[in-house]
C-alpha atoms as a printed R data frame, in Angstrom:
    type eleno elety resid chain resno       x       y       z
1   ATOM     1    CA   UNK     A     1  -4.994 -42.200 -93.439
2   ATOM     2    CA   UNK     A     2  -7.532 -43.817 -91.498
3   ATOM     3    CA   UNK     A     3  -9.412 -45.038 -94.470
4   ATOM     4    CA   UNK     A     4  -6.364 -46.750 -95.876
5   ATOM     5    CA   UNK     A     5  -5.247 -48.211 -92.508
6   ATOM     6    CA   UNK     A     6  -8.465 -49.987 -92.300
7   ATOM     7    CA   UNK     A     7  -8.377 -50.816 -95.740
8   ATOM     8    CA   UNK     A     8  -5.265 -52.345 -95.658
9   ATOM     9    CA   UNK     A     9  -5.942 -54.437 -92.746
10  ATOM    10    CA   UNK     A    10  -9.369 -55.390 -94.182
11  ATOM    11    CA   UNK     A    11  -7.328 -56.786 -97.191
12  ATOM    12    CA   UNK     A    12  -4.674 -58.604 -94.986
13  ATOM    13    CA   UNK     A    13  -8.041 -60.497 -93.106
14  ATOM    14    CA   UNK     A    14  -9.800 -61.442 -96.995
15  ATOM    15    CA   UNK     A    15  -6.280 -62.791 -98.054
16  ATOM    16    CA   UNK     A    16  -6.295 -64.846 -94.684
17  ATOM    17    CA   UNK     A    17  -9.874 -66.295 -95.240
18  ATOM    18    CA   UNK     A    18  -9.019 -67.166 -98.640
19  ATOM    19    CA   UNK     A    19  -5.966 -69.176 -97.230
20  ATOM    20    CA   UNK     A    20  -8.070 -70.888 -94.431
21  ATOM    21    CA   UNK     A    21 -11.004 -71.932 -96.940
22  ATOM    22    CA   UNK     A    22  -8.510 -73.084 -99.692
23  ATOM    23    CA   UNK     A    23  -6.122 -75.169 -97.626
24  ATOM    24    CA   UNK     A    24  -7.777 -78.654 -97.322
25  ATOM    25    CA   UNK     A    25  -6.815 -81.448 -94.271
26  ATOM    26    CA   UNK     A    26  -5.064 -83.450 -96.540
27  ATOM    27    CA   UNK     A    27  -3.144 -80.440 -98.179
28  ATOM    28    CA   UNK     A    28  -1.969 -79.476 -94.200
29  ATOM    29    CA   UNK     A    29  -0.998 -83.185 -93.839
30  ATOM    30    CA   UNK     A    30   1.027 -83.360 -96.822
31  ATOM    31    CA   UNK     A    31   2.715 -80.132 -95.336
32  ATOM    32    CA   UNK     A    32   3.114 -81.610 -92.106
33  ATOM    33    CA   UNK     A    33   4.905 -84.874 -93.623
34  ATOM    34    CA   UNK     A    34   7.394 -82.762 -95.491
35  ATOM    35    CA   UNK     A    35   8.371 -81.269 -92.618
36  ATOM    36    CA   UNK     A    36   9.267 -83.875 -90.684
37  ATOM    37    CA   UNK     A    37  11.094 -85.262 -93.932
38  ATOM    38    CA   UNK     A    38  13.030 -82.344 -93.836
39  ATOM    39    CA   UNK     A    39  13.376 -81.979 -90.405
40  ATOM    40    CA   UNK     A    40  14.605 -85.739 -89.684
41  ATOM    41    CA   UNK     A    41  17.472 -85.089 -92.552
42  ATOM    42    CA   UNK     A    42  18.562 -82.547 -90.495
43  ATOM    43    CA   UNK     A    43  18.547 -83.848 -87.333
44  ATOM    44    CA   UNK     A    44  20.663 -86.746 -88.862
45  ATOM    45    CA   UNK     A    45  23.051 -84.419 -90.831
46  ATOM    46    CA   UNK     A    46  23.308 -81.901 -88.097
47  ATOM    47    CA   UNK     A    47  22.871 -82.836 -84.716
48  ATOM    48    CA   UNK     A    48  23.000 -86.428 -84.306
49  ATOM    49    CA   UNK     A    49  26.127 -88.050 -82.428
50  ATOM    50    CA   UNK     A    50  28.019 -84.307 -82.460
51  ATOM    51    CA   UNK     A    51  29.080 -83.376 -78.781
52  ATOM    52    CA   UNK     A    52  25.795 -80.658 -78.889
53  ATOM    53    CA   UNK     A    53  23.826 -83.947 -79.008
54  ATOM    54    CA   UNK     A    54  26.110 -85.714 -76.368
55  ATOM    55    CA   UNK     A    55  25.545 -82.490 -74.399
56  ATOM    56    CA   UNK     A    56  21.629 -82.858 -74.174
57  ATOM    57    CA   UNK     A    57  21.828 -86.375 -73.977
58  ATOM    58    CA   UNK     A    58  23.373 -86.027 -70.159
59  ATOM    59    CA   UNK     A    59  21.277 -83.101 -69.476
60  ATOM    60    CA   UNK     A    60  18.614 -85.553 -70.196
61  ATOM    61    CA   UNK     A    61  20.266 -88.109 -67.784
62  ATOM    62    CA   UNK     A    62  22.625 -86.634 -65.032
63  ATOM    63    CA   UNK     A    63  20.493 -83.967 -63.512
64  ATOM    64    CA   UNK     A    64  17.707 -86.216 -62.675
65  ATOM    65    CA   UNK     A    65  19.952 -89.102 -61.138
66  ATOM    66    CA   UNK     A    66  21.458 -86.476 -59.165
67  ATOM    67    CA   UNK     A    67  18.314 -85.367 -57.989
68  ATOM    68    CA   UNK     A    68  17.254 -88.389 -56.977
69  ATOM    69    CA   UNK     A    69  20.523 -88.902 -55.183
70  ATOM    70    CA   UNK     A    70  19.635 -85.875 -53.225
71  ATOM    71    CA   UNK     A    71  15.774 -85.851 -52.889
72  ATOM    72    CA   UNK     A    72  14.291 -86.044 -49.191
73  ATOM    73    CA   UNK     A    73  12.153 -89.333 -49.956
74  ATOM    74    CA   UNK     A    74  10.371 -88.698 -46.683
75  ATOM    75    CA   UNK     A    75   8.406 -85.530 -48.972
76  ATOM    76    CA   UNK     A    76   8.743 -87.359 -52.438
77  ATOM    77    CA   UNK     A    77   5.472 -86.986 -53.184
78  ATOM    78    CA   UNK     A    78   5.354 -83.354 -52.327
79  ATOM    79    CA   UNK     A    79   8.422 -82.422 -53.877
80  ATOM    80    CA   UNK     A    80   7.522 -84.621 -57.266
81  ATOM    81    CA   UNK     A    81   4.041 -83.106 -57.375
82  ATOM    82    CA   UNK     A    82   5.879 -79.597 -57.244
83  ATOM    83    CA   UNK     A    83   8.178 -80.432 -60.209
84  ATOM    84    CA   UNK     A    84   5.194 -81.525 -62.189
85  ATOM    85    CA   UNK     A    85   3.384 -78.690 -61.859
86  ATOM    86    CA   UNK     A    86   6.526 -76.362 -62.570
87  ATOM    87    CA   UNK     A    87   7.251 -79.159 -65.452
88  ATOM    88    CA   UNK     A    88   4.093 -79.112 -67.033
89  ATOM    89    CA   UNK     A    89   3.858 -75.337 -67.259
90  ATOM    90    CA   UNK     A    90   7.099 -74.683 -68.813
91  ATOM    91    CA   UNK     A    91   6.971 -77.245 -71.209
92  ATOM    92    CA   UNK     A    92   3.939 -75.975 -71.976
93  ATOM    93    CA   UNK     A    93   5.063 -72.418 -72.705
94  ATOM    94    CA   UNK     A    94   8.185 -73.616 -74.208
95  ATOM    95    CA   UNK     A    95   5.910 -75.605 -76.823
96  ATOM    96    CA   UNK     A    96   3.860 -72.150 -77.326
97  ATOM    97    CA   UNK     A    97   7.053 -70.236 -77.684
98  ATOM    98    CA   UNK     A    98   8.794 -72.703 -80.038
99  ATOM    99    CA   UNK     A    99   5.503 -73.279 -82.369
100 ATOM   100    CA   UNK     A   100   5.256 -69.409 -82.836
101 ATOM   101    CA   UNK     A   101   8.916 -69.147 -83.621
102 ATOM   102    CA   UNK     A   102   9.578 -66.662 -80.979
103 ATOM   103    CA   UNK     A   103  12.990 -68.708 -80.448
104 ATOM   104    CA   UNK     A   104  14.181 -72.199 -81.841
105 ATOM   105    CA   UNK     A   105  16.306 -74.746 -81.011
106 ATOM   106    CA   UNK     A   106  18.909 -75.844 -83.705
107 ATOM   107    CA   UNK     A   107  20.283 -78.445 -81.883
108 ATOM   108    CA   UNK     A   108  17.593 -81.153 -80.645
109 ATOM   109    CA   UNK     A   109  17.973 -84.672 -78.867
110 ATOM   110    CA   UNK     A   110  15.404 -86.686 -81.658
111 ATOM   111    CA   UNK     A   111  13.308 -84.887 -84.062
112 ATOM   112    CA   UNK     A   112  10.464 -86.525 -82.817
113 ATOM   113    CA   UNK     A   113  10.381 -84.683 -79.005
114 ATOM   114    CA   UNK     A   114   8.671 -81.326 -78.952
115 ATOM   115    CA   UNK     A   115   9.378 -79.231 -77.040
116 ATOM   116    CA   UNK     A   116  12.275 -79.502 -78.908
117 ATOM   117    CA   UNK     A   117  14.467 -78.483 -75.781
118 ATOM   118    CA   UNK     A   118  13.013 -81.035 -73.331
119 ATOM   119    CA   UNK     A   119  16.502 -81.666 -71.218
120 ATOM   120    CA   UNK     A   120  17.001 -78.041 -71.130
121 ATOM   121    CA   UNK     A   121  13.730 -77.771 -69.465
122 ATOM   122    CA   UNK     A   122  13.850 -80.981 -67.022
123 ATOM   123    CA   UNK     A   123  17.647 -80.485 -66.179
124 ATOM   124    CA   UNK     A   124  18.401 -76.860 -65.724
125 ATOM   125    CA   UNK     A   125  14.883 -75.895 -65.008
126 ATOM   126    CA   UNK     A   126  12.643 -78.345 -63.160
127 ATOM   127    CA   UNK     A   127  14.987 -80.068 -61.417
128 ATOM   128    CA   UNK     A   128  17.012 -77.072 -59.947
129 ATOM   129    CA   UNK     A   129  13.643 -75.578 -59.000
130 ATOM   130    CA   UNK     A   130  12.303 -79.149 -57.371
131 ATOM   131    CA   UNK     A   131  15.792 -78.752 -55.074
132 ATOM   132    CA   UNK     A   132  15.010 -74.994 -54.215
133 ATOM   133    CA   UNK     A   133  11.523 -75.935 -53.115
134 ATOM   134    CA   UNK     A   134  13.333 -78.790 -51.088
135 ATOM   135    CA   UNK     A   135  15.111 -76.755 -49.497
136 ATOM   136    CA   UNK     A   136  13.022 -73.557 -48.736
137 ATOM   137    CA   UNK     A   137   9.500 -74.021 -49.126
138 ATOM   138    CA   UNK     A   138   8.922 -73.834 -45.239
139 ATOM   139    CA   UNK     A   139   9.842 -70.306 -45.668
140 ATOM   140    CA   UNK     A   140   7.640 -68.267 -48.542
141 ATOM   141    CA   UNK     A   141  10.438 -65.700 -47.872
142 ATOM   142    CA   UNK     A   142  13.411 -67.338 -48.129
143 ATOM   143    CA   UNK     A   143  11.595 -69.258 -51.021
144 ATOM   144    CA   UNK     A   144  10.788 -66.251 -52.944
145 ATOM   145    CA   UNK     A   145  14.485 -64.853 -52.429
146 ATOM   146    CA   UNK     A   146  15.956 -68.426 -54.332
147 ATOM   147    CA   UNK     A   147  13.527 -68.633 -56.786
148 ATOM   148    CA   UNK     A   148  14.256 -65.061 -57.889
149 ATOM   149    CA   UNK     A   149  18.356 -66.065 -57.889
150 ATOM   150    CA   UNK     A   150  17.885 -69.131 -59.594
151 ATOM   151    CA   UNK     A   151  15.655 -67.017 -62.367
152 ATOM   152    CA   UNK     A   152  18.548 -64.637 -62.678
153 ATOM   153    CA   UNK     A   153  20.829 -67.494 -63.227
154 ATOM   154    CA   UNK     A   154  18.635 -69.119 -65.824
155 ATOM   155    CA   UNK     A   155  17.689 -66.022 -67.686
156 ATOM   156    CA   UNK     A   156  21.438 -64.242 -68.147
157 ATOM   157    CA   UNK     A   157  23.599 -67.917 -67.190
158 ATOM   158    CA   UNK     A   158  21.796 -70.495 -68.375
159 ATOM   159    CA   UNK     A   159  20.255 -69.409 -71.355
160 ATOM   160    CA   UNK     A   160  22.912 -67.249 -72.889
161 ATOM   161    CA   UNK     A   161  25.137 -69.746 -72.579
162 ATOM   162    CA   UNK     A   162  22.672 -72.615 -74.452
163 ATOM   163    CA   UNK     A   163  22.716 -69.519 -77.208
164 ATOM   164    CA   UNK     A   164  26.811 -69.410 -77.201
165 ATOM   165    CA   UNK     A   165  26.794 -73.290 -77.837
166 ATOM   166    CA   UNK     A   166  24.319 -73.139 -80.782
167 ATOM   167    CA   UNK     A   167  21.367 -75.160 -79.171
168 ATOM   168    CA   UNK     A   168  18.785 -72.362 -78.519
169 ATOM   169    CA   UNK     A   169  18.679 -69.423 -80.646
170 ATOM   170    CA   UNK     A   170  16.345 -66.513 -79.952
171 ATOM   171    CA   UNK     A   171  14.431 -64.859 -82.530
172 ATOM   172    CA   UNK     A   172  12.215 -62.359 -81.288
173 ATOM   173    CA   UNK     A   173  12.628 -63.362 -77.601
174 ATOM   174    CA   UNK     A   174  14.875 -61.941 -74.850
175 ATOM   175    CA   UNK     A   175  16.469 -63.406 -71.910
176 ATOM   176    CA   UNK     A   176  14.915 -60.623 -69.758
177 ATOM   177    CA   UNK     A   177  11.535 -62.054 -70.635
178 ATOM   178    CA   UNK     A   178  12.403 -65.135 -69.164
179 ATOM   179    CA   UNK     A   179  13.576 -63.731 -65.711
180 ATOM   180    CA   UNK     A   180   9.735 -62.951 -64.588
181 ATOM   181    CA   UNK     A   181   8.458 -66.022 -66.259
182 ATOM   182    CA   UNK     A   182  10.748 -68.495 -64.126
183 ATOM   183    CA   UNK     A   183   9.991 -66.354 -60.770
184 ATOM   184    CA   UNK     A   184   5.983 -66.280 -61.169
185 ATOM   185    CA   UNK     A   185   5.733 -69.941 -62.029
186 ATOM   186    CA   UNK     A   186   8.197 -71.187 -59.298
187 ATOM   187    CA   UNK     A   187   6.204 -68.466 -57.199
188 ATOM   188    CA   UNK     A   188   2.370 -70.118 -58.192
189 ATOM   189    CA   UNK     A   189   3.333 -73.690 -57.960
190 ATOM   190    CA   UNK     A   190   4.155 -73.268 -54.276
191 ATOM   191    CA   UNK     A   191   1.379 -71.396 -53.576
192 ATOM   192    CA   UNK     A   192  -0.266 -74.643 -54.852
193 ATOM   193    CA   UNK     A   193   1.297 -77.147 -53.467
194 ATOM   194    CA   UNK     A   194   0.575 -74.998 -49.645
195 ATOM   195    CA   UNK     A   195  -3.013 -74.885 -50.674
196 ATOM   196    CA   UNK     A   196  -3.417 -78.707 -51.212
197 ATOM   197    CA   UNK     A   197  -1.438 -79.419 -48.415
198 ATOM   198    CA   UNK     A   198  -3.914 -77.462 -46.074
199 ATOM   199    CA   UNK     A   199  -7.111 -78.977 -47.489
200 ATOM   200    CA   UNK     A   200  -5.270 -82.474 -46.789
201 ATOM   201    CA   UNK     A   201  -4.638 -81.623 -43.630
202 ATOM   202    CA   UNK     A   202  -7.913 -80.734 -42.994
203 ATOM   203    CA   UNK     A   203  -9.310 -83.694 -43.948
């Protein structure tokens, strides 16, 4: 049993170095550009100008006027610099997560954006979290206590509701994943923005 189990996996690895030394760059890019061929016919044929489109199109818009609205601009620069740091993380697990097909997004707002669910993530993730930390970062406490609400709401609210509408499909993800996800990066960016606060304020 043993013997087989490492053959087979031995055989699995040779089939994937043949693949790696036979593909060539411009094979990949020739790949790549039927792709996006395929990918922009879709877009056009299936998402473009339908009210899914419309939908992402103010979730693209609304949330951040409203948050600017809203914003203390006395702590701008603290409360921006906490959004980027939330923003750039999620986007950049959202990228990982779409890449390696662990969910997709069948609705997007242009086939040229990746991640492909970019107002998702800027207006019912970064921005609600930039107005928590507004509102309760003097208080890791009361902080911690939001951030964990507004992960419940975006893991079992938000996200099954993006699935209802047809814009975000899972494949081998689960909303329950996301709940600890949200929470520990809402959780580290304060803890960074606190720490770079105290070395300029030692300064």
């Amino acid at each position: 049993m043993l013997f087989s189990t490492v053959g087979a996996i031995g055989s699995q690895l040779n089939d994937f170095m043949i693949i790696l030394t036979s593909i060539s760059l411009h094979e990949l890019l020739d790949a790549e550009a039927k792709y996006h061929k395929v990918l922009r016919a879709y877009w056009y044929e299936n998402n473009f100008l339908t009210y899914k489109w419309w939908f992402l199109l103010v979730l693209s818009i609304v949330p951040a006027i409203v948050w600017w609205i809203r914003v203390d601009k006395t702590k701008l620069i603290e409360n921006t610099a906490f959004g980027l740091f939330y923003g750039v993380t999620a986007i950049f697990l959202d990228s990982i997560g779409s890449n390696a097909m662990v969910w997709t997004y069948p609705v997007r707002l242009t086939p040229y954006l990746n991640p492909q669910l970019y107002p998702y993530d800027v207006g019912v993730v970064i921005i609600p979290f930039m107005m928590v930390y507004q509102k309760f970062s003097m208080s890791f406490k009361k902080f911690f206590i939001a951030t964990g609400v507004l992960s419940l709401f975006l893991a079992f609210i938000a996200e099954p509701f993006m699935v209802y509408l047809g814009i975000y499909k899972e494949i081998t993800w689960k909303h329950i994943y996301s709940f600890p996800i949200y929470w520990l990066i809402g959780i580290m960016c304060w803890a960074i923005i606190k720490k770079f606060k105290s070395y300029s304020s030692k300064s």
